[in-house]
C-alpha positions as CSV (number, residue, x, y, z in Angstrom):
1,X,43.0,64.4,137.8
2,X,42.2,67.0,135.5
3,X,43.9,70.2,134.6
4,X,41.7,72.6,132.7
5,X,42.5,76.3,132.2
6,X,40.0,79.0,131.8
7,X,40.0,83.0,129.5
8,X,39.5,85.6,131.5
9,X,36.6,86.0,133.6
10,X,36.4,89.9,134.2
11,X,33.2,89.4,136.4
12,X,31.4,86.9,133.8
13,X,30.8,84.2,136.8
14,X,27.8,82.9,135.1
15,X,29.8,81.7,132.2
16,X,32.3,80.3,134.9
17,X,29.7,78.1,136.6
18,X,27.9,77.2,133.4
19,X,31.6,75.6,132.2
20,X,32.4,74.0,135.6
21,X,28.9,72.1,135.6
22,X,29.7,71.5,132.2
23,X,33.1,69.1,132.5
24,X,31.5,68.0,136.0
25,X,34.4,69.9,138.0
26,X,35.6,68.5,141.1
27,X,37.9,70.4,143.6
28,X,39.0,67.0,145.0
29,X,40.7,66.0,141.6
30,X,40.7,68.9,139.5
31,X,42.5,72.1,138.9
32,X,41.3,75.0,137.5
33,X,44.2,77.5,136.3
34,X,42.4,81.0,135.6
35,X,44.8,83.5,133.3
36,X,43.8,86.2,135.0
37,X,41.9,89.5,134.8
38,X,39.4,87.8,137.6
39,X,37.2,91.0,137.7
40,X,36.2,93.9,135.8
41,X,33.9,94.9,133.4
42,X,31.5,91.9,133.7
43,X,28.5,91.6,135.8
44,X,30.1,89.7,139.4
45,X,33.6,90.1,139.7
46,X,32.6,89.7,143.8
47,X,31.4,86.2,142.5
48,X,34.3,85.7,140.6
49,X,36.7,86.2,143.2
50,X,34.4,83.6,145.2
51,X,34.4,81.2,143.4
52,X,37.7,81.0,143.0
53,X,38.5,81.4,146.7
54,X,36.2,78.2,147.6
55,X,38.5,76.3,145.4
56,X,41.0,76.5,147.5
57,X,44.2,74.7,146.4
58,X,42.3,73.4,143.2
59,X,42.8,77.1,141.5
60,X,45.9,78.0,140.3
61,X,45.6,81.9,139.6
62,X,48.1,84.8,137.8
63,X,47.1,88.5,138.2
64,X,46.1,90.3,135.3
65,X,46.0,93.9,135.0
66,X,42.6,94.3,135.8
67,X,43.6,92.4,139.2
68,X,46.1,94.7,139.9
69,X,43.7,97.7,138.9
70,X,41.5,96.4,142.0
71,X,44.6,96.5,144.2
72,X,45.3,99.8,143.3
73,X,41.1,100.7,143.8
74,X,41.3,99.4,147.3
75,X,44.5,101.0,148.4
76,X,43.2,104.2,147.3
77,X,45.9,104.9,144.7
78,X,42.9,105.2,141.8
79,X,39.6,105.9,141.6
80,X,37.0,103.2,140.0
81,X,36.0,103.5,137.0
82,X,32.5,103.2,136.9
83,X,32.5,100.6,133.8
84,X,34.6,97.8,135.9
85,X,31.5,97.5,137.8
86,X,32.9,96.8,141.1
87,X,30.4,98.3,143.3
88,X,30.0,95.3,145.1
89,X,33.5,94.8,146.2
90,X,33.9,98.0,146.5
91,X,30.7,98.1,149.3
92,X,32.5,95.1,151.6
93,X,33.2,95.8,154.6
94,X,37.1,97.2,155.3
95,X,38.2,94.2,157.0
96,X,36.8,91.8,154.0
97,X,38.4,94.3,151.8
98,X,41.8,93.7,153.5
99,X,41.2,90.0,153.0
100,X,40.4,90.2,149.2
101,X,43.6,92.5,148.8
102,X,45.7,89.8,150.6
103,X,43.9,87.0,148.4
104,X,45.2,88.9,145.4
105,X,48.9,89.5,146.4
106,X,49.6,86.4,147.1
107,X,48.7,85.3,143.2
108,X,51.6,85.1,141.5
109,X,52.8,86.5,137.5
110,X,53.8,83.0,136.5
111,X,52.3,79.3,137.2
112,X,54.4,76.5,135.8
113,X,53.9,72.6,135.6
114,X,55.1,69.7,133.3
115,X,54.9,70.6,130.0
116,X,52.8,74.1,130.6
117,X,53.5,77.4,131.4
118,X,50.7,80.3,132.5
119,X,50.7,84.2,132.4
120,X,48.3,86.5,132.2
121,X,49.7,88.2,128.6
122,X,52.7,85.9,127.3
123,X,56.3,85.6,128.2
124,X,58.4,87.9,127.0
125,X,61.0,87.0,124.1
126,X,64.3,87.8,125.5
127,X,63.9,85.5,128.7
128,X,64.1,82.1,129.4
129,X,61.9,80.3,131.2
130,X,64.2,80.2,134.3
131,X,64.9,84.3,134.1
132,X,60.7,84.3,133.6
133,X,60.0,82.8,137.0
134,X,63.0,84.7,138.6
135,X,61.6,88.0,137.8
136,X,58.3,87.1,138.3
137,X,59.4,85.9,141.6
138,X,61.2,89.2,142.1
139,X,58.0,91.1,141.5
140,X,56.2,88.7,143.7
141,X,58.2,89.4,146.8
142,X,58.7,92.9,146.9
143,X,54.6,93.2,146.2
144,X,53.8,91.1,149.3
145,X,56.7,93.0,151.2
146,X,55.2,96.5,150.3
147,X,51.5,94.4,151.9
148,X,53.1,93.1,155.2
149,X,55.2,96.7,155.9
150,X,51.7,98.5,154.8
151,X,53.5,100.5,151.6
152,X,51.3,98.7,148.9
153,X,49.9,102.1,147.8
154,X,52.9,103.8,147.4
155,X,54.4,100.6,145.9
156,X,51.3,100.6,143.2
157,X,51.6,103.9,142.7
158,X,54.9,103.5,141.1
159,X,53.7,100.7,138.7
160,X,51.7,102.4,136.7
161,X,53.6,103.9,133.4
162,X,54.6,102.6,129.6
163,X,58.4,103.4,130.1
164,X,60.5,101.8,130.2
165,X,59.3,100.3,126.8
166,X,62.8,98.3,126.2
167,X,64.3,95.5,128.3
168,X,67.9,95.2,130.6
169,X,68.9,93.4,133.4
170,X,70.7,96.4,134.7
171,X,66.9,98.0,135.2
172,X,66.6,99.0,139.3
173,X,63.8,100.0,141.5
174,X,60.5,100.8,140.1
175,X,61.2,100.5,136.9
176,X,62.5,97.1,136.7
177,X,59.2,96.2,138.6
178,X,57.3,98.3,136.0
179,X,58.6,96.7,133.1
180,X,58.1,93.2,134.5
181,X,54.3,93.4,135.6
182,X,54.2,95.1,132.1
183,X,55.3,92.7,130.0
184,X,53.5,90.1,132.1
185,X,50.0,91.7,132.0
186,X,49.8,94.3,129.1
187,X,52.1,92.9,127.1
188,X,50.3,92.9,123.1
189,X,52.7,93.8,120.5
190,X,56.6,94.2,120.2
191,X,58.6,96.8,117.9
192,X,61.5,95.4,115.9
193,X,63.6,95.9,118.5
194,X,61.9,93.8,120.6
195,X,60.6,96.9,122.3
196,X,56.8,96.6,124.0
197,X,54.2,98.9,122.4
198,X,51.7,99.2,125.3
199,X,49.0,101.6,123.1
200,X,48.0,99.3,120.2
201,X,45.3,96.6,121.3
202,X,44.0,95.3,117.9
203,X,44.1,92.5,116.2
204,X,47.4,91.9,114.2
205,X,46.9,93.6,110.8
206,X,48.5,95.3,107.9
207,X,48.0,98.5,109.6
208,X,50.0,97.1,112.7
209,X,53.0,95.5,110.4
210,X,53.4,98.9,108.5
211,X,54.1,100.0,111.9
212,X,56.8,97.8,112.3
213,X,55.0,95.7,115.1
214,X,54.9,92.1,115.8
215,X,52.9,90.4,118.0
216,X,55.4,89.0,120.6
217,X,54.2,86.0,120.1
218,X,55.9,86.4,116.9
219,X,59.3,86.8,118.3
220,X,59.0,83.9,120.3
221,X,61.2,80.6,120.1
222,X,59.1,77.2,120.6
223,X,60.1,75.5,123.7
224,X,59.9,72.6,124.9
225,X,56.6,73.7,126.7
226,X,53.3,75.0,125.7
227,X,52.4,78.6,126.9
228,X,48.7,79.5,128.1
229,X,47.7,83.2,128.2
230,X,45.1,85.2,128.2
231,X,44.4,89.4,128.2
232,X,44.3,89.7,124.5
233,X,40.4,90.0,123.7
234,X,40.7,91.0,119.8
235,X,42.9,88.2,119.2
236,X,40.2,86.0,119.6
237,X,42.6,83.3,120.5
238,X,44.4,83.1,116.8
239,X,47.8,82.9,117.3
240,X,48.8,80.2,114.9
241,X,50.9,78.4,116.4
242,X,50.3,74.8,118.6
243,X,52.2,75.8,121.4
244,X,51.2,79.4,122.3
245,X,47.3,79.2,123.4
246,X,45.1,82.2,123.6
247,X,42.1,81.6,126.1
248,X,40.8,85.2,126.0
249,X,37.6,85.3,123.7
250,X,36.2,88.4,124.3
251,X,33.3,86.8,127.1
252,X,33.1,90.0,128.9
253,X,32.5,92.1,125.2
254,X,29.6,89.3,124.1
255,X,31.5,86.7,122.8
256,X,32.7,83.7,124.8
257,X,34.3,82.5,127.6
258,X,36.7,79.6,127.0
259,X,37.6,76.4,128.7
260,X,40.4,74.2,127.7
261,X,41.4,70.6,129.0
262,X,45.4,69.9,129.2
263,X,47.0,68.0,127.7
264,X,44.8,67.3,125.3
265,X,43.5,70.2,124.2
266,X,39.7,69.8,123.8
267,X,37.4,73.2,124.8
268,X,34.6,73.8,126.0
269,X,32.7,77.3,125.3
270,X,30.2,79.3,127.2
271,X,28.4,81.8,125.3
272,X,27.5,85.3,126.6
273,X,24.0,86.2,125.4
């Protein structure tokens, strides 16, 4: 068997394909772990969300914030916006709708095995693994709770927000939940207190440390795991470091769209031209 994880896809299905043809992909013995943000922005996020569907228990998913943007879309609780192309989805029937919304919620925040870790922007510096799948458990449950009892809009609606910026276990209600799918799926760069800035999305650069800001990569202690993410597009991937792996080249903004074979470590790259 072989475990390869994929950047984010936001819609770039053609990319997708071209890499699964590539490393001859079979569902029977393979996984494919996708870091989220499934759809938006690219050309088929309908095809994304297919392809990814038809692999059944071979995929191993996280939601991204774009993923939780669609939720949101198809609940009602925001408009589109016109540039996350999602006419197509968007056009489906009500009932498939329903079905693509109860695809989604059932993805979870975290996907752990062996030696690796996934999440759609990192893990956030203050937890341990353990208190990492607890929350994102947490999260989890009370989003397919607010599906079954038919409050998911309400539920989303509370989610959106950049406060709380600062972590405590004492945090209740929505904004523990808000903080969580935060630092799980926007999460770029941390003040020096360890605080998330959810407004700068450059690169790291002088401009960024005379700020006082980190990436939180930056505050993170190795482990004795590796940890996959994606979200973070200017990044390019450069983190530094052996053991935290950016898979989120920029495919959906012309660059490429990244495939990488664990445990060891070689990539595969689909251009977007």
């Amino acid at each position: 068997m072989a475990r390869y994880f994929v950047g984010d896809l936001q819609g770039c299905v053609k990319q997708l394909d071209t890499l699964l043809a590539t490393v001859n992909f079979d569902r029977r013995f393979d996984e494919l772990w996708c870091v989220g943000d499934i759809v938006a922005r690219g050309p088929d996020s309908l095809a994304c969300l297919e392809r990814l569907h038809e692999l059944g228990s071979a995929a191993k998913c996280v939601l991204g914030n774009h993923d939780l943007n669609l939720l949101a879309v198809l609940t009602g609780v925001r408009k589109a916006n016109p540039k996350d192309k999602l006419d197509a989805i968007l056009a489906l029937p009500a009932e498939e709708q329903r079905q693509w919304i109860d695809f989604l919620v059932q993805q979870p925040l975290l996907q752990h095995a062996d030696d690796v870790v996934m999440t759609h922007a990192g893990l956030f510096p203050q937890w341990s693994l353990a208190e990492a799948k607890g929350y994102a458990d947490e999260v989890s449950e009370s989003l397919q709770r607010a599906w079954r009892f038919q409050k998911l809009g309400p539920w989303l609606n509370k989610m959106y927000g950049n406060e709380p910026a600062c972590w405590s276990p004492k945090l209740s209600g929505p904004e523990r939940i808000r903080f969580i799918i935060n630092a799980f799926t926007r999460m770029r760069f941390l003040d020096h207190q360890q605080c998330l800035n959810l407004t700068v999305k450059t690169a790291p650069n002088d401009d960024t440390k005379a700020q006082g800001l980190l990436p939180w990569f930056a505050h993170w202690q190795p482990q004795q795991f590796s940890l996959v993410f994606g979200h973070w597009a200017a990044l390019q991937g450069q983190t530094q470091r052996d053991d935290v792996i950016g898979l989120d080249t920029g495919c959906v903004w012309g660059e490429h769209m990244t495939l990488l074979r664990w445990p060891d470590g070689q990539r595969w790259y689909a251009e977007n031209n």
